[in-house]
KOLTORKE-777441 format. One record per residue (C-alpha): residue in one letter; x, y, z. Coordinates in steps of 0.001 Angstrom, whole numbers. Example, Ala and Ser with C-alpha at 12.3 -4.5 7.8 and 13.67 -1.06 7.14 Angstrom:
KOLTORKE-777441
code_px_py_pz
A_12300_-4500_7800
S_13670_-1060_7140
***
This chain:
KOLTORKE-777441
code_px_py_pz
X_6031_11999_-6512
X_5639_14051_-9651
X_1969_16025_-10166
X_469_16378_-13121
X_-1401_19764_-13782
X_-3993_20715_-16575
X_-2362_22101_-19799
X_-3208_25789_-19046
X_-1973_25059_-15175
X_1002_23858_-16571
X_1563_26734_-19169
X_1115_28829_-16395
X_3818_27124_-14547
X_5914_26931_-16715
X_5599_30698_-17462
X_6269_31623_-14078
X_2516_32573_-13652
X_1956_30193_-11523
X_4261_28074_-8771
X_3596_24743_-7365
X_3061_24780_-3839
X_5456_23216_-1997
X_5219_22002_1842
X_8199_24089_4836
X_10020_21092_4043
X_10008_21816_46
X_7835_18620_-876
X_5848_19686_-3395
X_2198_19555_-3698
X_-674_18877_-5575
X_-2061_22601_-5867
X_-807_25953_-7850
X_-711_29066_-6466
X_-656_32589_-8105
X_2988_33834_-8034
X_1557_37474_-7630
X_-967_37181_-5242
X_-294_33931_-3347
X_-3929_32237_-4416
X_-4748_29064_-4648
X_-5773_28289_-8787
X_-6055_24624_-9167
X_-5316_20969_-8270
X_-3576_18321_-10028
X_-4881_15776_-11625
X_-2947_13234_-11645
X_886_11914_-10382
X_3398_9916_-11226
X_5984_8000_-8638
X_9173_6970_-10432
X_7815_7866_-13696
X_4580_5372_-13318
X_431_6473_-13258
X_26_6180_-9024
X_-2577_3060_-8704
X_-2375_2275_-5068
X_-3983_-970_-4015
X_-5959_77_-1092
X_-5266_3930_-1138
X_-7263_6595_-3127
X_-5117_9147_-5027
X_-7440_11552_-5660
X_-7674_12713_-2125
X_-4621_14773_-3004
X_-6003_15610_-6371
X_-8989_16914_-3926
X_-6797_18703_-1290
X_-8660_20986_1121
X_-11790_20758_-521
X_-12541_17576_-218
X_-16449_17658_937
X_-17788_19879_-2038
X_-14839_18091_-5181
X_-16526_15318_-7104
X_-13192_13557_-6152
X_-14053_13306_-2211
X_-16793_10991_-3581
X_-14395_9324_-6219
X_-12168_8858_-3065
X_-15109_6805_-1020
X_-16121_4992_-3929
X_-12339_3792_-4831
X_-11899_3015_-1304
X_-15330_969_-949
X_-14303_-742_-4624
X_-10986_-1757_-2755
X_-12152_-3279_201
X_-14934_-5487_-1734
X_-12027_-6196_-4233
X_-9752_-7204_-1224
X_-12364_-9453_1011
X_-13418_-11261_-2264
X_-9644_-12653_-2991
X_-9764_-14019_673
X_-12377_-16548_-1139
X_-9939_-17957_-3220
X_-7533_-17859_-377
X_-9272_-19700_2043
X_-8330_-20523_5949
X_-4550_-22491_6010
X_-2163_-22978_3236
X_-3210_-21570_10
X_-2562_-23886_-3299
X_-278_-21819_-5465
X_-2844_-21842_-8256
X_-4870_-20027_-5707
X_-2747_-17649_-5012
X_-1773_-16848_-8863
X_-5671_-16386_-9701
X_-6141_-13686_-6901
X_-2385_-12066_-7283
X_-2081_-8254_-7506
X_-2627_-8252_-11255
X_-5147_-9947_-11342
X_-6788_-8295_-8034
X_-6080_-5116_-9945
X_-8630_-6142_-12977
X_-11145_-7198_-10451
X_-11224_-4284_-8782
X_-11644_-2202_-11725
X_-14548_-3958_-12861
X_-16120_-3667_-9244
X_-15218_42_-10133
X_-17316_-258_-13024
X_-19923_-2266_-12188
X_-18968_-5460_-13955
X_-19409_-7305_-10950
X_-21552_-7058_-8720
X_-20945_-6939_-4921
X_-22908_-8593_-2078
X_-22350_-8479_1292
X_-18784_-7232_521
X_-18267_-10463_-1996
X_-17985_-10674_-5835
X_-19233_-14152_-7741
X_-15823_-15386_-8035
X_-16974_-18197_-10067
X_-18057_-15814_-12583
X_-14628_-13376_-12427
X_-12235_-16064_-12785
X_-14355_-18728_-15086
X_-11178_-17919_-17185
X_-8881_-19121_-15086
X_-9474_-23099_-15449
X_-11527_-25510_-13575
X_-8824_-26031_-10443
X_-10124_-23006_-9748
X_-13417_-23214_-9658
X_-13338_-26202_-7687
X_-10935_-24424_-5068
X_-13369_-21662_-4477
X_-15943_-24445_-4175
X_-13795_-26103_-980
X_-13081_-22675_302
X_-16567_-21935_585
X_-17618_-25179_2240
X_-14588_-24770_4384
X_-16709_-24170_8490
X_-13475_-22105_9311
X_-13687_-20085_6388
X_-17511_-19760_6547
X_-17079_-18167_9847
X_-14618_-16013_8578
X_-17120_-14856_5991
X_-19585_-13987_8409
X_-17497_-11853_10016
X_-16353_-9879_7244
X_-19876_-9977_5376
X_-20996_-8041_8766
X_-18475_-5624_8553
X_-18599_-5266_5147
X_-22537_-4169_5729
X_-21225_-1648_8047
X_-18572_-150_6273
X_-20695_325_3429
X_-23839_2172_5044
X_-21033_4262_6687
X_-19921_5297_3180
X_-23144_5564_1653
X_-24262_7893_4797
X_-20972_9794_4404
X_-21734_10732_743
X_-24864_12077_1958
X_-23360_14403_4325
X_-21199_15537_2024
X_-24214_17080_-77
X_-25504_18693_2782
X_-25447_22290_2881
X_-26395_22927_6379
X_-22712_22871_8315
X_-23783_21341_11722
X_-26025_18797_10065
X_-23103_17777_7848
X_-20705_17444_10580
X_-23198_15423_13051
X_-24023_12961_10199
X_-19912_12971_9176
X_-19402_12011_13133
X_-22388_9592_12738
X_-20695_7520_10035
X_-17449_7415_11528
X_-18806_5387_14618
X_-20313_2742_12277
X_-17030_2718_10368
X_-15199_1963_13655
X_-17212_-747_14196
X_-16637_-1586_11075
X_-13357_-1160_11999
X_-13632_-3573_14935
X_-14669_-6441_12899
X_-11726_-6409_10315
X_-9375_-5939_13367
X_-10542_-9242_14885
X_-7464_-11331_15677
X_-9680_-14630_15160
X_-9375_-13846_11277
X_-5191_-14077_11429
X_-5271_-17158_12870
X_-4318_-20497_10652
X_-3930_-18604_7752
X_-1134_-18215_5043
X_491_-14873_4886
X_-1032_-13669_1523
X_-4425_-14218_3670
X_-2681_-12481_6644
X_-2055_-9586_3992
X_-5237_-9732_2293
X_-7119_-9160_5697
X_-4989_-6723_6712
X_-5675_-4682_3817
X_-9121_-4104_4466
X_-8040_-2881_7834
X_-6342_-200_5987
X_-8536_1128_3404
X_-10875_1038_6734
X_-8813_3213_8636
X_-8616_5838_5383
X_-11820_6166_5131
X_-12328_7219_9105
X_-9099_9824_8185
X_-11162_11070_5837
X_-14287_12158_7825
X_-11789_14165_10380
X_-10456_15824_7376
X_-14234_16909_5556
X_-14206_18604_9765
X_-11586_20443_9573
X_-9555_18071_12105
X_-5984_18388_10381
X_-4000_17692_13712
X_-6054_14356_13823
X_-6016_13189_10400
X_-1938_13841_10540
X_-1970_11978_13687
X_-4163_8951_12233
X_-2440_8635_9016
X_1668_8282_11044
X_4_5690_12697
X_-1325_4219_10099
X_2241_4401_8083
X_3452_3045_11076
X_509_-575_10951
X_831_-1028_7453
X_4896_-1625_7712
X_4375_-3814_10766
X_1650_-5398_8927
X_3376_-6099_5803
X_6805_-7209_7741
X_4726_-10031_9770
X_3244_-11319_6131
X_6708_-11414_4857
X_8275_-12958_7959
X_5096_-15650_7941
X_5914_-16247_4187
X_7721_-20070_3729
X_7358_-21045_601
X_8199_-19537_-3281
X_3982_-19441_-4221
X_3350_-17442_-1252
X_6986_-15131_-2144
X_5799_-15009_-6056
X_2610_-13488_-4181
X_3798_-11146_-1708
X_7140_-9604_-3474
X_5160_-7786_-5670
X_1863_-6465_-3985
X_4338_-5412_-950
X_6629_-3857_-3726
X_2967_-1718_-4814
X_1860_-1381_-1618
X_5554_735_-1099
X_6096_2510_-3968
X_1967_3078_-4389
X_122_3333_-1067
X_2952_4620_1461
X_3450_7337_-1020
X_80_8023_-1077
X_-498_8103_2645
X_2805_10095_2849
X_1683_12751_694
X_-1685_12987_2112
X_24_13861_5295
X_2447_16661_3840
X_-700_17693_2504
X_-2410_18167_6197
X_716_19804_7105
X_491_22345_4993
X_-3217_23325_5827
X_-2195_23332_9472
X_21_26226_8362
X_-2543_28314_6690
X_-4820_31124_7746
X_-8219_30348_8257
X_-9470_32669_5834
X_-6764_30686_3222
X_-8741_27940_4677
X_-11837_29080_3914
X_-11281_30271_594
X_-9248_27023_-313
X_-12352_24448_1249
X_-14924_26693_-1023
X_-13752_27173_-4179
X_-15082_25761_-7032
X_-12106_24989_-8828
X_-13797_22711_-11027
X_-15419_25574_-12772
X_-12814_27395_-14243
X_-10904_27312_-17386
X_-7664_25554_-15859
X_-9015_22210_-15228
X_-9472_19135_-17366
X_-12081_17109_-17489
X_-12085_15147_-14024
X_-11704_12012_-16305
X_-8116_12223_-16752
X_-7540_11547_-13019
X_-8862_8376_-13392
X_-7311_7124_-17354
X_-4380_5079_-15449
X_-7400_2735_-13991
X_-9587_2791_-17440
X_-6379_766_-19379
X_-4765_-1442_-16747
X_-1467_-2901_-17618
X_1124_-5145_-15974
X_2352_-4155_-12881
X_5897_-2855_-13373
X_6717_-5050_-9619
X_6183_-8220_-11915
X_9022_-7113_-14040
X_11313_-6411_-10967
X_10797_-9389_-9443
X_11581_-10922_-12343
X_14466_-9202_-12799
X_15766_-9521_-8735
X_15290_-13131_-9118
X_17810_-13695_-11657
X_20383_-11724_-9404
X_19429_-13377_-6004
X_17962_-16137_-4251
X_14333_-16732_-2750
X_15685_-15810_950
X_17369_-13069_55
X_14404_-11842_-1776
X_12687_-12064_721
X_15404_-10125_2807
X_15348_-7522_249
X_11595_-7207_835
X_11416_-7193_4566
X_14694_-3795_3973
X_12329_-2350_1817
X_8831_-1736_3951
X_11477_-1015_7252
X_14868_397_6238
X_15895_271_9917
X_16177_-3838_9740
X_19359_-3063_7538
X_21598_-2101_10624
X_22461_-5294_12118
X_23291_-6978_8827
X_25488_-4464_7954
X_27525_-4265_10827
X_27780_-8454_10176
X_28415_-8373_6599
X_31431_-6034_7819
X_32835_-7699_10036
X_33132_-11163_7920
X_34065_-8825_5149
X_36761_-7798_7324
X_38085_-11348_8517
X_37936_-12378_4838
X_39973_-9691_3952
X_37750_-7885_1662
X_37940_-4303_2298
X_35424_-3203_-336
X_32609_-4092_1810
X_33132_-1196_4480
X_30106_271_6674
X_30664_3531_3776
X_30404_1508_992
X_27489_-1327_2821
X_25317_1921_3375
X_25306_3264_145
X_24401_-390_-1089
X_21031_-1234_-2429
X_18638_-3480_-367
X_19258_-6432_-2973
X_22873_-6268_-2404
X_22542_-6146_1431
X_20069_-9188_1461
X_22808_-11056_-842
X_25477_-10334_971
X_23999_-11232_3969
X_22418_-14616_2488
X_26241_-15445_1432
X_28157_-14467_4310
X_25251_-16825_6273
X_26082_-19562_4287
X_29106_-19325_3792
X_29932_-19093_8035
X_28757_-22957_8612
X_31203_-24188_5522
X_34002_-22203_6977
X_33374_-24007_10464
X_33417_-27289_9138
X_36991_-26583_6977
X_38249_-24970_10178
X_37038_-28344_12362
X_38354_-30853_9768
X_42046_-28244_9916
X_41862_-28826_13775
X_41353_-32708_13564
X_44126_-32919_11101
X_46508_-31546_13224
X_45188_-33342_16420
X_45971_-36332_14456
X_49240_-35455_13436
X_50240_-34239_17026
X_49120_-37911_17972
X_51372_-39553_15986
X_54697_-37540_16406
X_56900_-39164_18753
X_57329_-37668_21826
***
């Protein structure tokens, strides 16, 4: 991830004024410190990941662009807001979705671009939400009559409808804990902020306990599995979140490797449920995001705890009260949110575009499962080896297999799979030949 500093940050930087703070195991941060003096003079505001604005789907990036001072930056409460935006965003597609197998028109209507748009104008107040749904009617009157009829069936649907009581509840508790949290955050008075912070973190965890409810996985399609499961996440955020406006850095590092750990389990049992191209053309590229956008957000946010575990408490003190916000060396807070003002298409379209020339829908979908857990790579390799070997192809080594991308694994493994039954059945028909022959030869 690359930060982006203020123009007179960046001077300073570049001047050797300033250094960017980097974490004891040199991943660098989203603050600048004073090379003289060691002080803390400014956030980022903004980053980049491979060279792209970071837009997560369900994370907020300005809770790095807020680090350590989170309950008094105008960007803890643009972090709340973006997460409260995502989850309204999120529940709404699951509308379109429905309870079962969703129609691939469906799907398409409520895809990541598209959920993307929605959510910005949720953001902006285009639509508005209630009981954690948008008019969907109204958002996607653009998108043809099919679809307006779908959402019509969905909604008449009794599974679905008891889906949507469940989430509507939730939804009404997740955002009263959000709107109570922004309170608290104004509060001057430091034990009344922290008992109303711990006051809306046990609504948000029952909050919590709604999403989590196993009865609203069951009979669905795996972009609903996903879509669900996203909530679940932005959920979980938020409740990181309160621990960190206390202080509670060992917690919120502890919350957010176990969150790492549900979102990659999550996202590996949507693409192992997905089984058929709609539901791939769906998944490939919101998993792609959720990867290159949300992991690195969440992974970030944790190097960022790190690091305040590691400082003094009167670094700590000067670091949650300054008012950085003040001072010549920051932008206006606007630029930290011009990638979500001017959306464009998702770069993931254009990869999977691009895979899908070069591969087939099962190895894509392979590729994808290598890509959220890395460790899933092992077995293959040590197979596409050993055929390798037996074939006689001694490019394909466990050097050069590791050093392969995840496309080329999947392939290779998709060939070598197919190609094992067509080499049984031309070693069978070899063995009956000869039978024959042996039959025949006198004795």
């Amino acid at each position: 991830m690359f930060f982006q500093f203020s123009p007179a940050i960046q001077a300073g930087i570049e001047a050797g004024k300033y250094l960017q703070v980097v974490s004891s195991a040199g991943v660098p941060l989203s603050m600048a410190r004073d090379a003289t003096t060691g002080q803390i003079v400014g956030h980022a505001i903004g980053a980049l990941n491979n060279g792209l604005a970071l837009n997560p789907l369900t994370a907020a990036p300005q809770i790095l662009m807020g680090a350590g001072q989170l309950y008094q930056n105008h960007l803890g409460l643009q972090a709340i807001q973006s997460l409260t935006a995502s989850v309204a965003t999120l529940q709404a597609t699951t509308m379109v979705i429905g309870v079962g197998t969703a129609a691939t028109a469906a799907l398409a209507a409520v895809n990541l671009w598209q959920t993307l748009k929605l959510r910005q104008d949720v953001k902006q107040l285009r639509l508005d939400v209630k009981e954690g749904f948008i008019d969907l009617r109204q958002a996607l009157q653009d998108q043809g009559l099919e679809i307006i009829q779908h959402i019509d069936r969905v909604a008449e649907d009794v599974e679905f409808r008891n889906h949507r009581t469940i989430l509507a509840r939730a939804y009404g508790l997740f955002a009263k804990a959000t709107a109570r949290l922004q309170s608290a955050m104004a509060l001057q008075d430091l034990s009344l902020r922290n008992a109303e912070i711990t006051a809306a973190r046990d609504m948000l965890f029952q909050a919590l306990s709604d999403y989590d409810n196993d009865q609203l996985l069951v009979g669905i399609c795996s972009a609903g599995q996903i879509r669900r499961r996203e909530c679940v996440w932005a959920i979980e955020q938020t409740i990181a979140m309160t621990y960190e406006l206390q202080g509670e850095y060992q917690v919120v590092g502890d919350r957010l490797s176990t969150l790492d750990v549900t979102i990659r389990r999550d996202a590996l049992n949507a693409i192992q449920a997905c089984d058929s191209q709609a539901e791939l053309d769906f998944l490939f590229p919101e998993v792609t995001r959720i990867h290159n956008h949300d992991l690195t957000v969440i992974d970030s946010w944790k190097n960022h705890v790190d690091f305040y575990k590691t400082l003094p408490s009167n670094e700590i003190k000067f670091l949650t009260s300054a008012d950085f916000n003040n001072t010549e060396l920051l932008t206006s807070p606007d630029a930290v949110n011009e990638t979500e003002i001017t959306l464009t298409i998702p770069a993931e379209y254009k990869l999977y575009e691009d895979f899908g020339q070069k591969s087939h829908a099962d190895a894509l979908r392979v590729q994808l499962m290598f890509l959220i857990a890395p460790n899933l790579r092992q077995d293959p390799e040590a197979y596409i080896a050993q055929q390798a070997a037996m074939a006689g192809l001694k490019g394909l080594n466990p050097i050069s297999l590791q050093k392969a991308s995840h496309l080329a694994i999947a392939n290779l493994l998709w060939y070598f799979q197919l190609r094992e039954p067509a080499q049984e059945a031309e070693e069978e028909q070899e063995a009956e030949e000869v039978s024959e022959t042996l039959e025949v030869q006198p004795a």
